[in-house]
N, C-alpha and C positions, 0 to 999 in steps of 0.2 A: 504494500500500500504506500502512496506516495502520498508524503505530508507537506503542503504550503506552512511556513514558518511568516509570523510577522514579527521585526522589533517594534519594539515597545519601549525606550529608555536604553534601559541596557540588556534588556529580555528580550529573548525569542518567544513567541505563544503562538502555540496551533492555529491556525486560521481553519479552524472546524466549521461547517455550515452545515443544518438540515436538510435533507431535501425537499421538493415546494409540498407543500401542502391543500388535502382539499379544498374548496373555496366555498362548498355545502355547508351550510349550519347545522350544528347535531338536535336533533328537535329531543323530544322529552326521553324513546326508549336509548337514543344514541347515549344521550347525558348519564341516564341511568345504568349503561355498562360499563360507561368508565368509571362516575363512583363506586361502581362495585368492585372492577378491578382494583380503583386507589386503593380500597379500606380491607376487604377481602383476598388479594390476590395482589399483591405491592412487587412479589417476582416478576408476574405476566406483565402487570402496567409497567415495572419500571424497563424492561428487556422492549417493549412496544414503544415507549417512549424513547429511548435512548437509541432506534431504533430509525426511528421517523414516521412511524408505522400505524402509533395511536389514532388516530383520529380517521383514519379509513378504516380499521380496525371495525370502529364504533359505528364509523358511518355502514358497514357493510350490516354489524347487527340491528341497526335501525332501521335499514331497510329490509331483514328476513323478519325481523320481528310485524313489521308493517303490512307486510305482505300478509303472515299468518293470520293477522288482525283481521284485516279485509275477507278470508278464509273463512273465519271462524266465525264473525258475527252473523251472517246471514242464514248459513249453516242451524246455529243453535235459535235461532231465531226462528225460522222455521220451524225447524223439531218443536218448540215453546209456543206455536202459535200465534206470533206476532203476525198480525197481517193490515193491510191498511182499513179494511172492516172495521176490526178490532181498536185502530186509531179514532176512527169517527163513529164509533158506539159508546165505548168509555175511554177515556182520553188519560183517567190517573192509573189505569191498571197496564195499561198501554205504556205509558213513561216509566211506569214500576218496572216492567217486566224486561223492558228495554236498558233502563238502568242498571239492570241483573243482569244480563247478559251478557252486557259492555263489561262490567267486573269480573265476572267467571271468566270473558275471553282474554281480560287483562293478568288476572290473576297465570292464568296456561301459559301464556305469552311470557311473562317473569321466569314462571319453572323452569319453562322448555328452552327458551332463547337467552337469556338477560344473565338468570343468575347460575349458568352451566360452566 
């Protein structure tokens, strides 16, 4: 490996640089893999980071997690009955139900993607 040297005074220091970086913002599941790497898994983040590698990392699980989400709502939503009927006959068992489902598919989405 070939190292650029800068002085500095009377020092040499590495002239180290990352390589570029996504330009995608990490939305909520991205965020949520790398604080779990930080806090739980500080080998994998620090070897991802020091790396250059973080934040594609994150952005790749934000995107299979997102994907699964998309999957899974419609899915369990069905199986539970939600239908748009059911939307304009009773409107709070409809937002309940929906509300529950969003949760259980977020809750599968954590186990299976986020926190592996």
């Amino acid at each position: 490996m070939n190292i650029e040297y800068i002085k500095c005074g009377d020092y040499y220091i590495p002239n180290l640089r990352l390589p570029p970086q996504p330009e995608e913002p990490l939305t909520k599941y991205g965020r949520m893999r790398k604080n779990y790497l930080k806090e739980h898994r500080p080998a994998t983040y620090n070897t991802l980071l020091l790396e250059g590698t973080l934040k594609s990392h994150c952005l790749d699980i934000q995107e299979q997690a997102q994907r699964r989400m998309d999957t899974l709502i419609p899915q369990m939503a069905k199986s539970a009955g939600v239908t748009e009927e059911l939307k304009r006959t009773d409107q709070m068992k409809w937002v309940g139900l929906t509300n529950n489902i969003h949760a259980a598919a977020e809750e599968i989405v954590r186990e299976e993607i986020i926190f592996c």
